[in-house]
PAZAPA-4460 file (N, C-alpha, C; in steps of 0.05 Angstrom, whole numbers, plus 32768, in hexadecimal, padded with zeros to 4 digits):
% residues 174
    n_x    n_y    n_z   ca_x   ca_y   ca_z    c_x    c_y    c_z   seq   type   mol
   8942   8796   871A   8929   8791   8727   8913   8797   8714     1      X     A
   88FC   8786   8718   88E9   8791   8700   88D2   8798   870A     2      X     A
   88D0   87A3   872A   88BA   87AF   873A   88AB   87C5   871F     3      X     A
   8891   87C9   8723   887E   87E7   8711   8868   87E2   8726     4      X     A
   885B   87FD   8723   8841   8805   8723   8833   880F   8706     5      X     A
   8821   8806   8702   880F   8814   86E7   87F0   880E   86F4     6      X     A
   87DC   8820   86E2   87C5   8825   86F2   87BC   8812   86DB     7      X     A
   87A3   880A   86F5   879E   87ED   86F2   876F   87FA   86F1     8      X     A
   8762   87E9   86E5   8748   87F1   86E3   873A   87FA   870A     9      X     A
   8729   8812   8702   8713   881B   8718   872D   8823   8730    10      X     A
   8740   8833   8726   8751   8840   8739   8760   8836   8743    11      X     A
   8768   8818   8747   877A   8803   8750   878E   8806   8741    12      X     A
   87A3   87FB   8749   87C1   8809   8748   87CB   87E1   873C    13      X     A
   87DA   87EA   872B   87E3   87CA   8724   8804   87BF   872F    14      X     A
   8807   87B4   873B   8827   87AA   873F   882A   8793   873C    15      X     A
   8850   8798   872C   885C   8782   872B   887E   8778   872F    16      X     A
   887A   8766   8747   8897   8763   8757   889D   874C   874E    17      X     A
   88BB   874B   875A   88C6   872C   8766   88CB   8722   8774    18      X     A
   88D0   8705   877A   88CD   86FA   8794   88E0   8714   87A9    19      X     A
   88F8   8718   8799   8914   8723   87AC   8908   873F   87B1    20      X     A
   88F9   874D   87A4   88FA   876B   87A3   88E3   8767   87BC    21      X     A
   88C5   874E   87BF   88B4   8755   87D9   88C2   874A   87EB    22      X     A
   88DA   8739   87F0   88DA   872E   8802   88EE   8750   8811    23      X     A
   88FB   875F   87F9   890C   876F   8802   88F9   878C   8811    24      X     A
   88E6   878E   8808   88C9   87A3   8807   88BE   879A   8829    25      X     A
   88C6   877F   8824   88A7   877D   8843   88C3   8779   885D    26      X     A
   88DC   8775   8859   88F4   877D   886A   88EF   879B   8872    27      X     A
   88F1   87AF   885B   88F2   87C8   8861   88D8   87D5   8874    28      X     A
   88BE   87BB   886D   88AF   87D3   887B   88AE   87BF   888B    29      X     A
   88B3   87AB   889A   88B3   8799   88B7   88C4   87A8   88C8    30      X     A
   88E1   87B5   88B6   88F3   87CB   88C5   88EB   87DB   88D4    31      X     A
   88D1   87F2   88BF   88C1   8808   88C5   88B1   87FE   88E6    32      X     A
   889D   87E9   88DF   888B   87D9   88FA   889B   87DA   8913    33      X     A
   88B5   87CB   8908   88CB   87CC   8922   88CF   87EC   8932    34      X     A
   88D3   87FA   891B   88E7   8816   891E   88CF   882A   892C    35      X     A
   88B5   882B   8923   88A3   8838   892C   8885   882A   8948    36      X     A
   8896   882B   8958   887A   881C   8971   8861   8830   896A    37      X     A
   8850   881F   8974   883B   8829   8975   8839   8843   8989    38      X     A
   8827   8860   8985   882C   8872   8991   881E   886F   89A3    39      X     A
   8834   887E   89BA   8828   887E   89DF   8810   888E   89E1    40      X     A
   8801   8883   89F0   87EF   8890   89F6   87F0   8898   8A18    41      X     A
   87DD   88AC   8A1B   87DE   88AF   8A3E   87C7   889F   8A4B    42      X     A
   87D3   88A3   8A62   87C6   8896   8A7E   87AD   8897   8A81    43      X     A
   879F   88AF   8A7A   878A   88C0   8A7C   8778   88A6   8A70    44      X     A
   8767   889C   8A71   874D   888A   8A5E   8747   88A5   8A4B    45      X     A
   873F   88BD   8A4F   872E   88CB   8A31   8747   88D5   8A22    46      X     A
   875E   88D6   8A2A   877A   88E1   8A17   8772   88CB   8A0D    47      X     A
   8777   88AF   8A19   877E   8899   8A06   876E   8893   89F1    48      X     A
   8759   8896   89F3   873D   8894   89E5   873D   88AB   89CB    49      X     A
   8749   88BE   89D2   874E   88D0   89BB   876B   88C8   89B4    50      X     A
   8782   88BB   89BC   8797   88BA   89A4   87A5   88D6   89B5    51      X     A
   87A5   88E1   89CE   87B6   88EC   89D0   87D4   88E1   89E7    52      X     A
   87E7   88E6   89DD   87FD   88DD   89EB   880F   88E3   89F7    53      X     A
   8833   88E6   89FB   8840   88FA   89FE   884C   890E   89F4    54      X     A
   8859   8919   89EA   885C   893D   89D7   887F   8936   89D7    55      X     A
   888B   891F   89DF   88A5   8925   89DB   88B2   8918   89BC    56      X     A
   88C4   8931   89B5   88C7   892D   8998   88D6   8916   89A3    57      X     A
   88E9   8901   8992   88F1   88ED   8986   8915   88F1   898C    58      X     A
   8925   88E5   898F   893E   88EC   8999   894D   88E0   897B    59      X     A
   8946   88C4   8973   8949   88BC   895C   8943   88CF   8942    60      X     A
   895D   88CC   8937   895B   88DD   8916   8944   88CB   8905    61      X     A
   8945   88B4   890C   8933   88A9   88F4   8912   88B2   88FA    62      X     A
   890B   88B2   8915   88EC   88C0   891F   88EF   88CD   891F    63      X     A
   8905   88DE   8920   88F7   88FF   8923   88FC   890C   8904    64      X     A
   8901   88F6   88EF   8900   88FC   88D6   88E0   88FC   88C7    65      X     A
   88DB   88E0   88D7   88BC   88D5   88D6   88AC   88DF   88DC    66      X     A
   88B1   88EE   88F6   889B   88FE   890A   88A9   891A   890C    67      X     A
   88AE   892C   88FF   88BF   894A   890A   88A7   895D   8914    68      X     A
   88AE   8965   891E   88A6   897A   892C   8898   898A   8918    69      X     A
   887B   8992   8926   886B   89A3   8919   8878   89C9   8920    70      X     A
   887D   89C9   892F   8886   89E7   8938   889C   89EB   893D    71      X     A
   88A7   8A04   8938   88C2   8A09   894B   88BD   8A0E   8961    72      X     A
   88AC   8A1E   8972   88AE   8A15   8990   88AC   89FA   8996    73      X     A
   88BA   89F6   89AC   88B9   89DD   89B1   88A0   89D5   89C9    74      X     A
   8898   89EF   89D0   887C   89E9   89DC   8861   89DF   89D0    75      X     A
   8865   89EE   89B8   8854   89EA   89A2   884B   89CD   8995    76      X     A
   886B   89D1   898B   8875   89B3   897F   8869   899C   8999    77      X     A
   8870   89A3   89AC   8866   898C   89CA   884C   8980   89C5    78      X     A
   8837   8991   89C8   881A   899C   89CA   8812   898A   89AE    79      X     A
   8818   8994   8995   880D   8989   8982   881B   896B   8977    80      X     A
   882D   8965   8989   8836   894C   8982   8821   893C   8996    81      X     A
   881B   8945   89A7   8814   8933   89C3   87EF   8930   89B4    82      X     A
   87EC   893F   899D   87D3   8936   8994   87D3   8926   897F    83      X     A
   87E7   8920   8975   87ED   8914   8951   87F6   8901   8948    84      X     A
   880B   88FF   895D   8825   88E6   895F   881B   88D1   8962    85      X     A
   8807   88C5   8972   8801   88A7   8973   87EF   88A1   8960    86      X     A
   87E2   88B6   894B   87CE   88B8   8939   87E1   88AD   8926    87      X     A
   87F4   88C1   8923   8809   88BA   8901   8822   88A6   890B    88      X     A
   881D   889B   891D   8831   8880   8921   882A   886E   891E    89      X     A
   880A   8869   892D   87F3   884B   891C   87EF   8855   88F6    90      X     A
   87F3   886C   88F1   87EA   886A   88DC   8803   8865   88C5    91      X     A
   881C   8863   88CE   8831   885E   88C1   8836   8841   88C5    92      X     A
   8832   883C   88D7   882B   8819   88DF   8814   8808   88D0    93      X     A
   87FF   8815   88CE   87EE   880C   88B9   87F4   8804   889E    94      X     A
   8803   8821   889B   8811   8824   887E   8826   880C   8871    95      X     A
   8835   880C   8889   884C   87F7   8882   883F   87DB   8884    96      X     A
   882D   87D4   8891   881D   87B9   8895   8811   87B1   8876    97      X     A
   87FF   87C7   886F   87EF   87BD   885C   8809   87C0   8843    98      X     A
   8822   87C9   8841   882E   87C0   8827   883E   879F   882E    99      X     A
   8846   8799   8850   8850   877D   8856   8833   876C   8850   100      X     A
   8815   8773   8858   8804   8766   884A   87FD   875B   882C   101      X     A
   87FE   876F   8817   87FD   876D   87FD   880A   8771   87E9   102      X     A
   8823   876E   87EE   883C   876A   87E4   883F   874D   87DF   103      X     A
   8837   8743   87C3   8845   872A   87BF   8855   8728   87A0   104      X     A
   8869   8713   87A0   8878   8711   8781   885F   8712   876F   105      X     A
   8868   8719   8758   884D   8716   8742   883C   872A   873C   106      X     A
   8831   872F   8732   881D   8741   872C   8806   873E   8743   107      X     A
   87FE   875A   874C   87EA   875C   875C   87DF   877A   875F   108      X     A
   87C5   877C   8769   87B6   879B   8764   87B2   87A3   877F   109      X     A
   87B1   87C0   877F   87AF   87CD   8796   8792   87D6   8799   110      X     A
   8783   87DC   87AB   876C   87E8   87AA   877C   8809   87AA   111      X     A
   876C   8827   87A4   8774   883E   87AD   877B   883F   87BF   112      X     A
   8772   8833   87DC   8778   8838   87F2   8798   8833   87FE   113      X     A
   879C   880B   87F4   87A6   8807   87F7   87C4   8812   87F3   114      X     A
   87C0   881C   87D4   87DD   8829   87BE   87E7   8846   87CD   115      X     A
   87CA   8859   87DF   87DA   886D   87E2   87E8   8861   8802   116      X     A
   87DD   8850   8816   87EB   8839   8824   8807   8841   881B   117      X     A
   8808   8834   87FD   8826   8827   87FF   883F   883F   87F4   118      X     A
   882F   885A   87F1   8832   886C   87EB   883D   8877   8805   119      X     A
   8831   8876   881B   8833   8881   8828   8856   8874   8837   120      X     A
   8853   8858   8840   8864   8848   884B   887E   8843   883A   121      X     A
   887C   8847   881D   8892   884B   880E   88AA   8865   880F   122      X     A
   8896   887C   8815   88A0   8897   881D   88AD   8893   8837   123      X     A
   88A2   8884   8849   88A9   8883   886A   88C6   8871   8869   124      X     A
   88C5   8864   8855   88D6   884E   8858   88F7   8856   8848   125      X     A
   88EE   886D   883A   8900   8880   882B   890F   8892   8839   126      X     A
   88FF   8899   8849   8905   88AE   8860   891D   889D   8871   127      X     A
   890B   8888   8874   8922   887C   888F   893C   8875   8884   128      X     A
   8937   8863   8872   894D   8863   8862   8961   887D   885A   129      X     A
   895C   888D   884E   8966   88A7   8848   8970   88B0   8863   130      X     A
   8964   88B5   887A   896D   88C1   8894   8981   88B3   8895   131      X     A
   898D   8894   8895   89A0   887B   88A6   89BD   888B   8890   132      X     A
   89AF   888E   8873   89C6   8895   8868   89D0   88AC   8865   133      X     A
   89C1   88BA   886B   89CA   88D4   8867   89C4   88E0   8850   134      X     A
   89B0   88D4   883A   89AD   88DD   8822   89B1   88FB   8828   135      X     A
   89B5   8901   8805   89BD   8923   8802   89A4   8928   87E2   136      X     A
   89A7   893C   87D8   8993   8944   87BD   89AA   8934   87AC   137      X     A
   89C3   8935   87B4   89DA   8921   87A2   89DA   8900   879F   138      X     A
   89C3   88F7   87A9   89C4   88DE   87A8   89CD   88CE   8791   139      X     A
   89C1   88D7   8783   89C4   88BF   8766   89E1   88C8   875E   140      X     A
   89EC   88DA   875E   8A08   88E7   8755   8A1F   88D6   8769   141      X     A
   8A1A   88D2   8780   8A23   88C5   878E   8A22   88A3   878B   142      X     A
   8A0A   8896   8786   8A07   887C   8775   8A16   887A   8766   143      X     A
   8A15   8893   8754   8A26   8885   8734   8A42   8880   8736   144      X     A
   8A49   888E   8749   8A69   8898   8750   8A71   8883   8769   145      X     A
   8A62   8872   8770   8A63   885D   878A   8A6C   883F   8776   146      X     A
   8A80   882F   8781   8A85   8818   8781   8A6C   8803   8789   147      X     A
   8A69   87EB   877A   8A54   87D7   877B   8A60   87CA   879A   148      X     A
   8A7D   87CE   87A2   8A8D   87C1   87B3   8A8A   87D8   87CF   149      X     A
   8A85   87E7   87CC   8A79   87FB   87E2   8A64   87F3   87F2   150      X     A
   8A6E   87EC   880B   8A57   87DF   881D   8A3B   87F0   881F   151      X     A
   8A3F   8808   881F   8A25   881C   8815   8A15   8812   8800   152      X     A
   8A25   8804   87EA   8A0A   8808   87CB   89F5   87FF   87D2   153      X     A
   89F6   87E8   87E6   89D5   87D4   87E0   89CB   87F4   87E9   154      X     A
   89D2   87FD   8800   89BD   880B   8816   89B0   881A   8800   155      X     A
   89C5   882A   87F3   89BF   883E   87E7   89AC   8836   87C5   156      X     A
   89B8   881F   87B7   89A7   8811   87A3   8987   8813   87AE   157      X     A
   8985   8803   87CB   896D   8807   87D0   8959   8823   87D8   158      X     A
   8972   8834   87DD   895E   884F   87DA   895B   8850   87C1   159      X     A
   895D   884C   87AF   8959   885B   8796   8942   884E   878A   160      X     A
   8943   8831   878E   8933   8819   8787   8912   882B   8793   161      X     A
   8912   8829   87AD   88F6   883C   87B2   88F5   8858   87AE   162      X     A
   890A   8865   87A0   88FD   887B   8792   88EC   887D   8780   163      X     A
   88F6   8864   876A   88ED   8857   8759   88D2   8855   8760   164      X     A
   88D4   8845   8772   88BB   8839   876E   88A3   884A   877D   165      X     A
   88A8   885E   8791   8898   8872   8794   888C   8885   8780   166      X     A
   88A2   8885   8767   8898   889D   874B   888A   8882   8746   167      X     A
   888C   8866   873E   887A   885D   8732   885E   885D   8738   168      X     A
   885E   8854   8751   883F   8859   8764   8836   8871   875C   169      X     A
   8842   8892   8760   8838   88A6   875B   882C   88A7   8745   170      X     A
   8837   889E   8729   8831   88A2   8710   881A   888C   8706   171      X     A
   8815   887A   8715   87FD   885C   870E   87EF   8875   8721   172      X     A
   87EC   887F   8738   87D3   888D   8741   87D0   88A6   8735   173      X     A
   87D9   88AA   8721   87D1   88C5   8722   87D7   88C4   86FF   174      X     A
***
């Protein structure tokens, strides 16, 4: 794959894909869109108006990877999810939108905003991925030692692929 990030003039972030690697990029985060609804809000008109919603954690490993719990009480955890959750679910939705928005083959530039965007939805999309498989800190040791014929490799090729490409983003912003 010949995906990079390198920093590009006035803080913009420079990228460059191929047709196979966005069409494979804007799958993963259409996944995310799918995988994450928009957060509930309550009944109330001024809850809703503020973004507040319900407090129950997530029964799914992949949300409650996304969204974990702020507290160990679980009252706690209740309370401060029921203020946050529909806040950081549009905003992970945003995230994943604007990289299925400006994601195309070829060279193209990010504004700041956009890059930490894809910063952000790259990490989310790592997560989910990583949760389905069970990644461990052994991942790559496990790659090298995995068969190309192992119905696992793509999954796992492609975690590695956005590791990649999350250190690249990190290192063009910074």
């Amino acid at each position: 794959m010949s995906s990079e990030f390198s920093p590009g003039e006035g803080g913009r972030v420079v990228a460059r894909f191929d047709a196979a690697e966005i069409s494979l990029l804007r799958s993963l985060v259409s996944m995310m869109l799918g995988l994450v609804p928009p957060g509930e809000t309550s009944d109330d008109p001024l809850e809703r108006a503020l973004g507040i919603g319900g407090g129950e954690a997530p029964s799914d490993p992949v949300l409650a990877r996304l969204f974990p719990s702020a507290y160990d009480d679980e009252k706690d955890a209740s309370e401060f999810r029921r203020y946050t959750e529909a806040t950081l679910r549009e905003g992970k939705r945003a995230d994943a939108q604007t990289v299925h928005d400006t994601a195309a083959p070829g060279r193209f530039e990010l504004t700041p905003e956009q890059a930490q965007a894809w910063l952000r939805a790259l990490n989310d999309v790592r997560l989910t991925l990583g949760t389905k498989l069970e990644v461990t800190e052994e991942v790559h040791d496990e790659i090298a030692m995995m068969s190309e014929d192992d119905p696992r490799y793509p999954a796992y090729v492609t975690y590695d692929w956005l590791t990649y490409l999350q250190d690249s983003l990190v290192r063009a912003l910074w």
